[in-house]
VEXTORNU-359680 format. One record per residue (C-alpha): x, y, z; residue in three letters. Coordinates in steps of 0.5 Angstrom, whole numbers, padded with zeros to 4 digits, always signed. Layout:
BEGIN
XYZAla;...
***
This chain:
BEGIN
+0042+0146-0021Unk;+0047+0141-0020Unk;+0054+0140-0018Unk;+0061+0136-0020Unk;+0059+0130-0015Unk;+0052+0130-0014Unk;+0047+0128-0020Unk;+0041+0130-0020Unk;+0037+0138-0019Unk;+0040+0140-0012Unk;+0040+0146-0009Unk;+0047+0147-0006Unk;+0048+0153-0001Unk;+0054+0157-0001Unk;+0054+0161+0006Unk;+0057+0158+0011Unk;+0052+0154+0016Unk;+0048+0157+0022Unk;+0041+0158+0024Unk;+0038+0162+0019Unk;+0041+0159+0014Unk;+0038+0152+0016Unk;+0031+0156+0016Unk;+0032+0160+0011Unk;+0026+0158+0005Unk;+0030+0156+0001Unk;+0027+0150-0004Unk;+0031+0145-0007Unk;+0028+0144-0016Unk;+0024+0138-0014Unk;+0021+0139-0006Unk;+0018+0132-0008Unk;+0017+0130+0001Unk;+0014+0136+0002Unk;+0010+0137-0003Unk;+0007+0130-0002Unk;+0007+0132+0006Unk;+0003+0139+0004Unk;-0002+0135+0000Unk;-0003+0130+0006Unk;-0004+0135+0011Unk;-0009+0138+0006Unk;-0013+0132+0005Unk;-0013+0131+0014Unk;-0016+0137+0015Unk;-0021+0136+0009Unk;-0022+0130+0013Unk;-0023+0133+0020Unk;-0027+0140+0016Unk;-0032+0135+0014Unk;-0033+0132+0022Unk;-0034+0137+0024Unk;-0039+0141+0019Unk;-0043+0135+0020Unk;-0044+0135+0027Unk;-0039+0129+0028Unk;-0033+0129+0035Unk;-0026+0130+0031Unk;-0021+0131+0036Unk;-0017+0138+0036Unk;-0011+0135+0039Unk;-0010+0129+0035Unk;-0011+0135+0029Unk;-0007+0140+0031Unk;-0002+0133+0033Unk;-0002+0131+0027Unk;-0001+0138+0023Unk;+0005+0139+0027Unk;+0009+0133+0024Unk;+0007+0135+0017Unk;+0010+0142+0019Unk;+0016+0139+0022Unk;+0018+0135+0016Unk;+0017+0142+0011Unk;+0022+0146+0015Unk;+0026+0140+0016Unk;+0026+0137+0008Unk;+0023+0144+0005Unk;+0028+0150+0009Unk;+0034+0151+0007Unk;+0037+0146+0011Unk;+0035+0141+0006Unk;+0041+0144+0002Unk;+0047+0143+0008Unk;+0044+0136+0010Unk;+0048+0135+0002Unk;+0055+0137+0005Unk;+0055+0135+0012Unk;+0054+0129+0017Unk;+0051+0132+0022Unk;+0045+0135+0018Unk;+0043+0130+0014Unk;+0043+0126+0021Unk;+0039+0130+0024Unk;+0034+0131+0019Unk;+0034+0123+0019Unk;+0033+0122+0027Unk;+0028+0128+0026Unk;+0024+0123+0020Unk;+0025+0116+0024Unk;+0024+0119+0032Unk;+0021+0125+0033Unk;+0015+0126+0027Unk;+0012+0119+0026Unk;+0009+0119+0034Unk;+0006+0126+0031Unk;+0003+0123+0026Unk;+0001+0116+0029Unk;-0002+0121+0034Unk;-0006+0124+0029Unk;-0010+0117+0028Unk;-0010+0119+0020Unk;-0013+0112+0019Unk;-0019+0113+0023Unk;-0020+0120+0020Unk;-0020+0116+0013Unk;-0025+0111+0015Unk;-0030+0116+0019Unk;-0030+0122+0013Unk;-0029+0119+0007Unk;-0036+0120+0002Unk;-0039+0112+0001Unk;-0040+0115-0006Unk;-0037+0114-0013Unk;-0030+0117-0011Unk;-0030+0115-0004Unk;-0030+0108-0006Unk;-0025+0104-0008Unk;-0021+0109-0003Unk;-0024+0105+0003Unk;-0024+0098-0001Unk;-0017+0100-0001Unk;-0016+0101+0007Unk;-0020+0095+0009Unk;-0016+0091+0004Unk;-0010+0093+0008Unk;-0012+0092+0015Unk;-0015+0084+0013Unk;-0009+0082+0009Unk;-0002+0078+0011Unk;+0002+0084+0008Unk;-0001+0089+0012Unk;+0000+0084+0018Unk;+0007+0084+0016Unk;+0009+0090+0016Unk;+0007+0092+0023Unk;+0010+0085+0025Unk;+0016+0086+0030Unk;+0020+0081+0026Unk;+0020+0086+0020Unk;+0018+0093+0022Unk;+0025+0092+0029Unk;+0030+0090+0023Unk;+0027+0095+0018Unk;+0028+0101+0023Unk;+0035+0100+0025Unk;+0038+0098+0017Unk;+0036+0105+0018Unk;+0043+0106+0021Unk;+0047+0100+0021Unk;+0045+0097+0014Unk;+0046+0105+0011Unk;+0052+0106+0015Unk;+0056+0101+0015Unk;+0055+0097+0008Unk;+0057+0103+0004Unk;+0050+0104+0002Unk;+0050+0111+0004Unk;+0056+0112+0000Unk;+0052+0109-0006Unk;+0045+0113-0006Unk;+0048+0119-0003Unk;+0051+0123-0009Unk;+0045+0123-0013Unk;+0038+0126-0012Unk;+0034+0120-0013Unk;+0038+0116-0007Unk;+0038+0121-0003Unk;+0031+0122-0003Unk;+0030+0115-0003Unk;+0034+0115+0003Unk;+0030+0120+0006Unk;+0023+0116+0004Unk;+0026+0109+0008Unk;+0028+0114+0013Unk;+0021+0116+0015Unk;+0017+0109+0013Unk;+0021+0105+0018Unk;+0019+0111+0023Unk;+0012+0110+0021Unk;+0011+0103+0021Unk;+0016+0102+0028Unk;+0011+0107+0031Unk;+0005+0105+0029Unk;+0004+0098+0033Unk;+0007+0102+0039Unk;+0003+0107+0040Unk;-0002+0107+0035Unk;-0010+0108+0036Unk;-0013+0106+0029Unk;-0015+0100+0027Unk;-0010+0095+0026Unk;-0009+0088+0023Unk;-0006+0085+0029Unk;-0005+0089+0037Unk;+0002+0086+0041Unk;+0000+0087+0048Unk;+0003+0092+0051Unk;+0008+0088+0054Unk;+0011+0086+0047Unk;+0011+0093+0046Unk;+0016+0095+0051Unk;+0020+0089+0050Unk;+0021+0093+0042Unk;+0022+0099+0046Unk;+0028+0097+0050Unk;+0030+0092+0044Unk;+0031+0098+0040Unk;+0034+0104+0044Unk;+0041+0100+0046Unk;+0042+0098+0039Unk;+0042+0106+0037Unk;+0045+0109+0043Unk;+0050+0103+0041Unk;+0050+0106+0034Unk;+0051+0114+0036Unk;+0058+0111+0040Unk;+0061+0107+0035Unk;+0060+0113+0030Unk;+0063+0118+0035Unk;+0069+0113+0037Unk;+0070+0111+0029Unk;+0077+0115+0027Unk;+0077+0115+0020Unk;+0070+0118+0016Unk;+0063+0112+0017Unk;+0061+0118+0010Unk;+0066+0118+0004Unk;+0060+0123+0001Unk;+0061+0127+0007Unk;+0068+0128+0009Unk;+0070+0135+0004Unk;+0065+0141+0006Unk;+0067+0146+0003Unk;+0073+0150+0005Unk;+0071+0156+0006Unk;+0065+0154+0012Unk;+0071+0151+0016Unk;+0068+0145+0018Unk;+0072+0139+0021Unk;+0070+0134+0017Unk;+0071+0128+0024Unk;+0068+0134+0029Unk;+0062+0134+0025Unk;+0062+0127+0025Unk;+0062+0127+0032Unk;+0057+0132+0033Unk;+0052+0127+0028Unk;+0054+0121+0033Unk;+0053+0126+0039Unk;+0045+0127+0035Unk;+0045+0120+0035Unk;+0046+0118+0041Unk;+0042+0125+0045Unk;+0036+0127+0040Unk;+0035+0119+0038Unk;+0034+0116+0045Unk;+0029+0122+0048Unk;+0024+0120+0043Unk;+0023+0112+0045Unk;+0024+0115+0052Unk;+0017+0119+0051Unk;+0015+0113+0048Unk;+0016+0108+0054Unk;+0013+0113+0058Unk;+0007+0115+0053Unk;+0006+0105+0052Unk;+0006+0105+0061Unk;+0001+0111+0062Unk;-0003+0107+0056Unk;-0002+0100+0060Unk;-0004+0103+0066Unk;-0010+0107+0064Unk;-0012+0099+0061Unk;-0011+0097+0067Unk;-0016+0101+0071Unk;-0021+0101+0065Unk;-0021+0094+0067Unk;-0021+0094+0073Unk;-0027+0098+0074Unk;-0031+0093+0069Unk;-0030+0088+0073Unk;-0032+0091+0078Unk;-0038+0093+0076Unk;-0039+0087+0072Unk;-0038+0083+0080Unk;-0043+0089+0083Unk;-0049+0087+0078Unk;-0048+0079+0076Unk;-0044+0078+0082Unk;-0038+0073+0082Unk;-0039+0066+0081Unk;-0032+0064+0085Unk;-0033+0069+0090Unk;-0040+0066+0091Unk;-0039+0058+0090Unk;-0033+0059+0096Unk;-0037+0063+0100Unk;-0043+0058+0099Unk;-0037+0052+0101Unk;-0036+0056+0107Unk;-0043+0057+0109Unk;-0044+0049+0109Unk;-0038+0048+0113Unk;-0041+0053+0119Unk;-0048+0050+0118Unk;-0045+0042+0118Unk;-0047+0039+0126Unk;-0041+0037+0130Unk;-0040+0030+0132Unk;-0037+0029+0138Unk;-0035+0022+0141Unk;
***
């Protein structure tokens, strides 16, 4: 179950790494992560069932959205690449940036919070359900989680603060820190996506003009992450620095392939958010425009109307000649 160095019940591969290995069904004794995903897929879908049977609009795309992040967390928490993410950096870096950058805009996408309100039964077990969700979107706590101040430096402890402070070193060799780990890395996603991109109710909204400043706050800081780990000469990750001889891994070249993952595959996603928060802007803009111009065309402007009444008076005045 375990082996010399790690605590806990672990599956470790044996054969070298490769691509069907990483995607081989391989479980590890206690698949906590995707368990409760599978469970949170089937509660979504449950949600969206109920929709639709009676009657009611769900979108299919924010389903499918949805579920495809619940998948992308099984394969990569529940495949076989759960057990090299325990041997190599560049794995375990992977399966964080994937947790951090690539699922939660999936999910975000999906709006589970207003599926959550609009399929939930009023009734004895529906109940305290709602109170608690209503309760999140009208308290301080939730307004603090979502606040730039809070959720900006929880996302990149996810990197400087594991990395650099020896915290990985520490929690890495058991299973419990390890998947502690692995739950900060997906909760600090979720909740740095949340106000950027998110259609549900929220305590607070930043205008999208705050939202681009946490964006581009954010990506330099991380490519900056991505270089230093690739320039560092000596292992960031006392865990990771002896793979098993017989895979033939470098220790310094599979901490420079985590870096090179760090900085690639960990900007794309914040590229496609900035993308995804201008299109929005733009799209709010315009819906605004048409209102106010459909507002002017029915009630008219009062500026417009006060100025063009100054300017009747003015050609109505007599000329006075000397």
């Amino acid at each position: 179950m375990g082996e010399p160095g790690i605590e806990g019940p672990v599956w470790l591969p044996s054969l070298p790494p490769s691509l069907a290995e990483y995607l081989s069904p391989n479980l590890q004794p206690v698949p906590l992560i995707p368990a409760l995903t599978l469970l949170a897929a089937v509660f979504y879908l449950a949600g969206a069932v109920r929709l639709w049977r009676q009657g009611r609009h769900w979108s299919p795309v924010r389903t499918a959205s949805f579920l495809f992040g619940c998948l992308a967390i099984i394969v990569v928490m529940g495949a076989g690449i759960e057990g090299y993410g325990l041997r190599m950096f560049s794995i375990f870096m992977f399966q964080q940036l994937t947790l951090m950058m690539a699922v939660p805009p999936l999910l975000v996408i999906g709006s589970p919070g207003t599926l959550l309100l609009r399929a939930t039964p009023h009734g004895m077990f529906g109940r305290p359900v709602l109170r608690a969700a209503l309760w999140g979107l009208r308290s301080r706590w939730g307004r603090l989680a979502i606040h730039p101040a809070f959720m900006v430096p929880l996302f990149l402890l996810g990197f400087y603060g594991v990395y650099f402070s020896g915290l990985a070193d520490l929690l890495l060799p058991t299973w419990y820190g390890h998947v502690g780990l692995e739950l900060l890395f997906l909760a600090a996603g979720i909740l740095f996506t949340v106000p950027l991109i998110s259609a549900d109710p929220l305590p607070t909204r930043q205008t999208h003009f705050g939202r681009m400043l946490d964006i581009f706050a954010e990506m330099p800081l991380h490519a900056f992450f991505g270089v230093v780990i690739m320039m560092a000469t000596a292992p960031m990750v006392k865990f990771f620095s002896a793979p098993p001889e017989s895979w033939n891994v470098d220790p310094m070249a599979d901490q420079g392939l985590a870096g090179g993952l760090a900085w690639s595959y960990g900007e794309l996603p914040g590229v496609l958010l900035l993308m995804f928060i201008l299109v929005r802007w733009q799209r709010d803009e315009a819906r605004g425009w048409a209102k106010a111009d459909r507002r002017t065309a029915v009630a008219g402007d009062p500026d417009l109307d006060a100025y063009n009444e100054y300017l009747r008076q003015l050609a109505n005045r007599p000329v006075r000649r000397r």
